[in-house]
TISEMI-268242 format. One record per residue (C-alpha): residue in one letter; residue number from 1; x, y, z. Coordinates in steps of 0.02 Angstrom, whole numbers, plus 50000, padded with zeros to 5 digits. Each point is the difference from the previous one (the first is absolute). Layout:
+--------+-----+-------+-------+-------+
| residu | num |     x |     y |     z |
+--------+-----+-------+-------+-------+
|      A | NUM |     X |     Y |     Z |
...
+--------+-----+-------+-------+-------+
This chain:
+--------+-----+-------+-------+-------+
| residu | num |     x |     y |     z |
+--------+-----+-------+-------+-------+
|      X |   1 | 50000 | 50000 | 50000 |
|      X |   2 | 50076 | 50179 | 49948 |
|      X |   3 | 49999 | 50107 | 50137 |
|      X |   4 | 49933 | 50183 | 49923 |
|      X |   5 | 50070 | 50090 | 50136 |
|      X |   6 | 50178 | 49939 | 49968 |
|      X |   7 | 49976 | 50025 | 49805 |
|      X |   8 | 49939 | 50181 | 50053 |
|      X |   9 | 50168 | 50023 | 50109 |
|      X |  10 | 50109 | 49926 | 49872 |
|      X |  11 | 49931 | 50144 | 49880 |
|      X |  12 | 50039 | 50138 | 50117 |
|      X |  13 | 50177 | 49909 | 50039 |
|      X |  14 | 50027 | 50004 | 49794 |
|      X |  15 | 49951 | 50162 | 49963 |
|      X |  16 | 50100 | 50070 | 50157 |
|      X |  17 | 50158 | 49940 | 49888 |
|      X |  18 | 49939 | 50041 | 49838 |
|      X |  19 | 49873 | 50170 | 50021 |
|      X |  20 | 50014 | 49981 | 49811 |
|      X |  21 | 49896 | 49872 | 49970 |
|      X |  22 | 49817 | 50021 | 49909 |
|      X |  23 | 49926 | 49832 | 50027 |
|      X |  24 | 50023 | 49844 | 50098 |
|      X |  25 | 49896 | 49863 | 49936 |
|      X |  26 | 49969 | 49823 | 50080 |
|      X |  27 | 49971 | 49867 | 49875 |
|      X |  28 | 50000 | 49807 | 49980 |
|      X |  29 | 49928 | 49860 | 50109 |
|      X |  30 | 49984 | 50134 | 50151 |
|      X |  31 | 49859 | 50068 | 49904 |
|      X |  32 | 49912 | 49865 | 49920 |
|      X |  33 | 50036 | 49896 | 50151 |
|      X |  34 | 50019 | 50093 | 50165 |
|      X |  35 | 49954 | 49860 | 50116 |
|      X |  36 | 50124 | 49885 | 49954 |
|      X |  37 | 50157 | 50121 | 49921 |
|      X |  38 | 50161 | 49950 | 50098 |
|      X |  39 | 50097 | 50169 | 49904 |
|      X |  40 | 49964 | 50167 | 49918 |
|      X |  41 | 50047 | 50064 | 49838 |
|      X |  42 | 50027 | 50217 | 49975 |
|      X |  43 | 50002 | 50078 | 49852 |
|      X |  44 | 50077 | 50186 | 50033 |
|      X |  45 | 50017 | 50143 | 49886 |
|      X |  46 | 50119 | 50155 | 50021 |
|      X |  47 | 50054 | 50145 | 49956 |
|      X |  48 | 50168 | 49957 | 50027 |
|      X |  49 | 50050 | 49805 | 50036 |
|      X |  50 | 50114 | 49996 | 50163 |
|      X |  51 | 50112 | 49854 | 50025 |
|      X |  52 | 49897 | 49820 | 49987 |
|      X |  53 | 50071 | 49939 | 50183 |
|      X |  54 | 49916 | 50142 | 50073 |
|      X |  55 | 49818 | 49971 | 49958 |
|      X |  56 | 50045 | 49828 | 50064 |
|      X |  57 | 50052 | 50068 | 50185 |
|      X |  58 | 49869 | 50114 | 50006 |
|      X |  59 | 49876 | 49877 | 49955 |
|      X |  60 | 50060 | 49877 | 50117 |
|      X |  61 | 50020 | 50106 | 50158 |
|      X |  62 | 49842 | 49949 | 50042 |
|      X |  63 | 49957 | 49840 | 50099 |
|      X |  64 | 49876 | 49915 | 49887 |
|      X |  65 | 49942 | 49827 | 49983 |
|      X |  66 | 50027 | 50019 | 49794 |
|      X |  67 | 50139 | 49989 | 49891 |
|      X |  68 | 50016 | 50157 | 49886 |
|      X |  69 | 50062 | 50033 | 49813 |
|      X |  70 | 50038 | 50152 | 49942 |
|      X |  71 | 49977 | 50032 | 49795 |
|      X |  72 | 50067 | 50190 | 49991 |
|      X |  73 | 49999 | 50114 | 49830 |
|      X |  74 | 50038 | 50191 | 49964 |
|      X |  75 | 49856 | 50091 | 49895 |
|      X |  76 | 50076 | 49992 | 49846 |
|      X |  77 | 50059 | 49827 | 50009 |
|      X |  78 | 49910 | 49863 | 49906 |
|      X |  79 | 49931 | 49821 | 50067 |
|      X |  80 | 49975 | 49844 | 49922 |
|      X |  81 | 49832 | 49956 | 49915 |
|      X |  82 | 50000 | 49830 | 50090 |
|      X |  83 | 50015 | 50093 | 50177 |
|      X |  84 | 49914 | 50137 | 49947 |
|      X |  85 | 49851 | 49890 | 49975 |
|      X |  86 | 50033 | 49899 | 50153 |
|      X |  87 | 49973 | 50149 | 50094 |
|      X |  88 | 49830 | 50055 | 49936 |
|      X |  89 | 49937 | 49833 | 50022 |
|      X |  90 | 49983 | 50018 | 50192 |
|      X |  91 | 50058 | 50150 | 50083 |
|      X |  92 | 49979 | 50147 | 50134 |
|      X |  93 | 50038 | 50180 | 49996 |
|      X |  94 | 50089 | 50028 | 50184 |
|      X |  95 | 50068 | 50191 | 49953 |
|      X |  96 | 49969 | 50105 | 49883 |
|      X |  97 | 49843 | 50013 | 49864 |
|      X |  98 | 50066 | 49854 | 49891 |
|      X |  99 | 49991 | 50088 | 49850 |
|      X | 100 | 50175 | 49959 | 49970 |
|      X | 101 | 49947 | 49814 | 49976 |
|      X | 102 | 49865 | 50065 | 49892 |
|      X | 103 | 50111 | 50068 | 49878 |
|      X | 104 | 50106 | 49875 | 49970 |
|      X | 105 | 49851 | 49886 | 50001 |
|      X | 106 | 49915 | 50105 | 49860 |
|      X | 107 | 50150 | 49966 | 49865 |
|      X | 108 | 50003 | 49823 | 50024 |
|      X | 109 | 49829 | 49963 | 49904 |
|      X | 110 | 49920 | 49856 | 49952 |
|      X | 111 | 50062 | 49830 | 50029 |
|      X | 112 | 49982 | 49883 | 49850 |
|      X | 113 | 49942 | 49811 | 49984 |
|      X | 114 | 50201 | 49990 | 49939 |
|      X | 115 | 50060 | 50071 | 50152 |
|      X | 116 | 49871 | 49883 | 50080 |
|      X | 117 | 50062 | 49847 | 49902 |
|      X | 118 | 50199 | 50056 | 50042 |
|      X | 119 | 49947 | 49985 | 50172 |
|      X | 120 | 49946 | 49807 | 49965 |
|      X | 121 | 50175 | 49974 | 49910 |
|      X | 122 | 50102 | 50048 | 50159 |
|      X | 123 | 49896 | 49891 | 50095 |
|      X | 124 | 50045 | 49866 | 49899 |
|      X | 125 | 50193 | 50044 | 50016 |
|      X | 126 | 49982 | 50035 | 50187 |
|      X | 127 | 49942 | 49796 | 50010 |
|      X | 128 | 50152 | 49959 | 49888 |
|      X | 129 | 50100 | 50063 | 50118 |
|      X | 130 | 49919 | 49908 | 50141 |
|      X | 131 | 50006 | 49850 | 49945 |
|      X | 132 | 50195 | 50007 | 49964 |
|      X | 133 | 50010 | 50083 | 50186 |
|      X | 134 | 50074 | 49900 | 50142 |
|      X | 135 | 49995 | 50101 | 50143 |
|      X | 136 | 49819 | 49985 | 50090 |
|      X | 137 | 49989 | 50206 | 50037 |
|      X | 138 | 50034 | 50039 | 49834 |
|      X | 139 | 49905 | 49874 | 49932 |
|      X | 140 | 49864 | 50084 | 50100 |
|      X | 141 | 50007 | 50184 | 49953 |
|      X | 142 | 50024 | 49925 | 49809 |
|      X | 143 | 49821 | 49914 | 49991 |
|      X | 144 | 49921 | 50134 | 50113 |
|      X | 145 | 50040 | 50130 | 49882 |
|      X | 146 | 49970 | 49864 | 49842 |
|      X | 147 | 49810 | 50017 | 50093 |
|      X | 148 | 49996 | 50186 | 50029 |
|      X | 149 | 50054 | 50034 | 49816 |
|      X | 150 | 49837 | 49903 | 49920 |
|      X | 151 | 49913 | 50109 | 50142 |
|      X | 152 | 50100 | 50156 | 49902 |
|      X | 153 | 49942 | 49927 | 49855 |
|      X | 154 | 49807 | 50007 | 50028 |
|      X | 155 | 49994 | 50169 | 50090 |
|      X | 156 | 50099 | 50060 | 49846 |
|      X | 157 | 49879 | 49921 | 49880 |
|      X | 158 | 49841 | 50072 | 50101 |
|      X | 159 | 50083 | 50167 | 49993 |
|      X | 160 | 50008 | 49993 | 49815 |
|      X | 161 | 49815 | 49936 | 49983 |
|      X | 162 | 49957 | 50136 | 50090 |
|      X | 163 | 50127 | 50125 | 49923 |
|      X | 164 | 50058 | 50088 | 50156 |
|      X | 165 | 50134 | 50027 | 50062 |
|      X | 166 | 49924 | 49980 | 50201 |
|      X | 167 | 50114 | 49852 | 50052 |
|      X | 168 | 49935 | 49983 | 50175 |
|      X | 169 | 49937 | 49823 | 49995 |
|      X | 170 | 49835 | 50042 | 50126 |
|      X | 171 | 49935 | 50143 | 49857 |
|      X | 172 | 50050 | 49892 | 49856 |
|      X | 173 | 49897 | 49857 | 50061 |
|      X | 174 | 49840 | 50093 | 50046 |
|      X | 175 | 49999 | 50082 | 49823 |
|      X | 176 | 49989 | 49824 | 49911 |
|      X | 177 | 49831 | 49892 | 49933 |
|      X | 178 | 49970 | 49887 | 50139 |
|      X | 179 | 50067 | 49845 | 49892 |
|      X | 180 | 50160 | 50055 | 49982 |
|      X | 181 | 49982 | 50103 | 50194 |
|      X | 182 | 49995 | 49808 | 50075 |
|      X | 183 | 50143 | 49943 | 49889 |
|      X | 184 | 50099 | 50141 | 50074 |
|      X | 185 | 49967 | 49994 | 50146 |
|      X | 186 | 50021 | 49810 | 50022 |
|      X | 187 | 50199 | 50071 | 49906 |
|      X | 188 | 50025 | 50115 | 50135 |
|      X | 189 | 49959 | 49883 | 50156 |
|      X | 190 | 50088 | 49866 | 49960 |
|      X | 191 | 50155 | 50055 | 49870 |
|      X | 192 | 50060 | 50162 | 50107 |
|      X | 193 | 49925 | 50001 | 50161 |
|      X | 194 | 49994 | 49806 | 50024 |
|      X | 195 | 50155 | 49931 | 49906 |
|      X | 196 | 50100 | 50151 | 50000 |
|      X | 197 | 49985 | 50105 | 50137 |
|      X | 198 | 49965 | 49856 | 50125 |
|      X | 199 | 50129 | 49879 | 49933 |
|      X | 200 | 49826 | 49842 | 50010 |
|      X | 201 | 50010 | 49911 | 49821 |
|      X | 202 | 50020 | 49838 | 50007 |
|      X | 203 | 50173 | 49942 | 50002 |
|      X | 204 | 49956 | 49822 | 49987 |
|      X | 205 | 49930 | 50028 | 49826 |
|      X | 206 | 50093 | 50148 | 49932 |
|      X | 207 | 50004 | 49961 | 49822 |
|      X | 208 | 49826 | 49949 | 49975 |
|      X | 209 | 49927 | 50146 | 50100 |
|      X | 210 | 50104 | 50155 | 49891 |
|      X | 211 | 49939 | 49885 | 49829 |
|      X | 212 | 49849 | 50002 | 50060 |
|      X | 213 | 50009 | 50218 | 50041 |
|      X | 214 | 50075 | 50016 | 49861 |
|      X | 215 | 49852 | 49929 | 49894 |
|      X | 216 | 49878 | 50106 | 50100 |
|      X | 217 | 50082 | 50137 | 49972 |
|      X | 218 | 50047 | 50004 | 49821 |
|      X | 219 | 49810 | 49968 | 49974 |
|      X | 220 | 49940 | 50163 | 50079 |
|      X | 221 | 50126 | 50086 | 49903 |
|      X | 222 | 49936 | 49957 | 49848 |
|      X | 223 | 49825 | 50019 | 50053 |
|      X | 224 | 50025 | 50165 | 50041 |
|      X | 225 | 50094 | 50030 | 49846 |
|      X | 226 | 49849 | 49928 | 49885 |
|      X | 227 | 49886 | 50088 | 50096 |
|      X | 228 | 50074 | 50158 | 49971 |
|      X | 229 | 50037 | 49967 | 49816 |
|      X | 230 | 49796 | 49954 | 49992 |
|      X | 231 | 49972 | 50157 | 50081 |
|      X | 232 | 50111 | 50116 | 49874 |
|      X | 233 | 49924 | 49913 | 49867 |
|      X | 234 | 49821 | 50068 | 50050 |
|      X | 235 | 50043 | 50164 | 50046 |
|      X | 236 | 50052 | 50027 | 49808 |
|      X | 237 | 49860 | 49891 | 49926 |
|      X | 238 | 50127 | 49880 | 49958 |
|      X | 239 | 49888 | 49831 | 49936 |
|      X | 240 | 50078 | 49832 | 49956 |
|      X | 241 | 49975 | 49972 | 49827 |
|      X | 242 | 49864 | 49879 | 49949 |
|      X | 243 | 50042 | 49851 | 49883 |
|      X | 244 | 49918 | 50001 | 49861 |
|      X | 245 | 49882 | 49800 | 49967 |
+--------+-----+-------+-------+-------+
């Protein structure tokens, strides 16, 4: 359980050393999660980045039952799509008006069902890896995140059905049909929260169980990909040709 009073100290403690800063966001499994989160990601923008180590101290100067990470970029410094959209998938303004994140969330657009189907490729590679892995903690993380990427995958694919750029997972699911709302949801429960985030899939059947993700998942991609070709093809009076007896 995330104590909000420590998170609320650990603010004041950062901006103490950095009165720079414009926003301090809290993102990640401490969000989407609070109950069970063992650690805290921050994502901090300033004015004028101090030294790393010090956002570290300050952070950590208070007592708190939580681990903290620190993720710390200057305003004119750029952030990586991936993050950037791992951030807007579950996160918390703690200082500042968040219009910051906005911004940057504004250029990153649409997803596509590409990006979507990329996402299902790295999977695949992240399960490659596992199985060549010996060591059981690495073995772990690799088929954890093999799991969260088909996760990745869906929310990706929803976001491009619904062609936003919203990434956080809650708004994205409430927006869909119910069909494909169930489908997601089921995605979300079980792929991150479940398998990921909880470290529960069952290691006596590894294989079988990501084959049988996998499958799932590549089928509500290209659902929602037909669907939304269907749906383009209406709004400009597209017709399928009739054959001609």
């Amino acid at each position: 359980m995330i104590d909000k009073r420590a998170l609320e100290g650990i603010c004041e403690n950062l901006i103490k050393y950095d009165p720079n800063i414009v926003e301090i966001i809290e993102f990640g499994s401490s969000v989407y999660s609070p109950e069970s989160a063992k650690d805290v990601d921050l994502l901090i923008f300033t004015k004028d980045k101090k030294p790393y180590e010090g956002y570290l101290d300050a952070a950590y100067e208070i007592d708190a039952s939580f681990n903290i990470d620190v993720l710390v970029f200057q305003l004119d410094e750029k952030m990586r799509e991936e993050l950037l959209r791992g951030v807007m998938g579950a996160h918390e303004v703690l200082h500042g008006s968040g219009e910051m994140l906005l911004r940057l969330a504004k250029d990153l657009g649409d997803p596509t069902f590409d990006d979507a189907k990329s996402s299902i490729k790295v999977s695949k590679g992240l399960m490659e890896l596992y199985r060549a892995e010996e060591d059981p903690t690495t073995r772990d993380r690799l088929i954890r995140e093999a799991f969260d990427g088909l996760f990745h995958a869906a929310r990706l694919a929803s976001m491009a059905y619904l062609s936003t750029e919203v990434a956080r997972w809650g708004v994205i699911k409430a927006q869909l049909p119910h069909s494909h709302k169930l489908s997601f949801d089921n995605l979300i429960k079980t792929l991150h929260i479940k398998y990921f985030y909880n470290g529960e899939y069952p290691r006596d059947r590894v294989e079988g169980e990501f084959k049988r993700w996998l499958k799932l998942t590549e089928e509500y991609v290209d659902t929602l990909e037909s669907d939304t070709r269907m749906r383009r093809g209406h709004a400009t009076g597209y017709r399928t040709p009739q054959r001609q007896l």
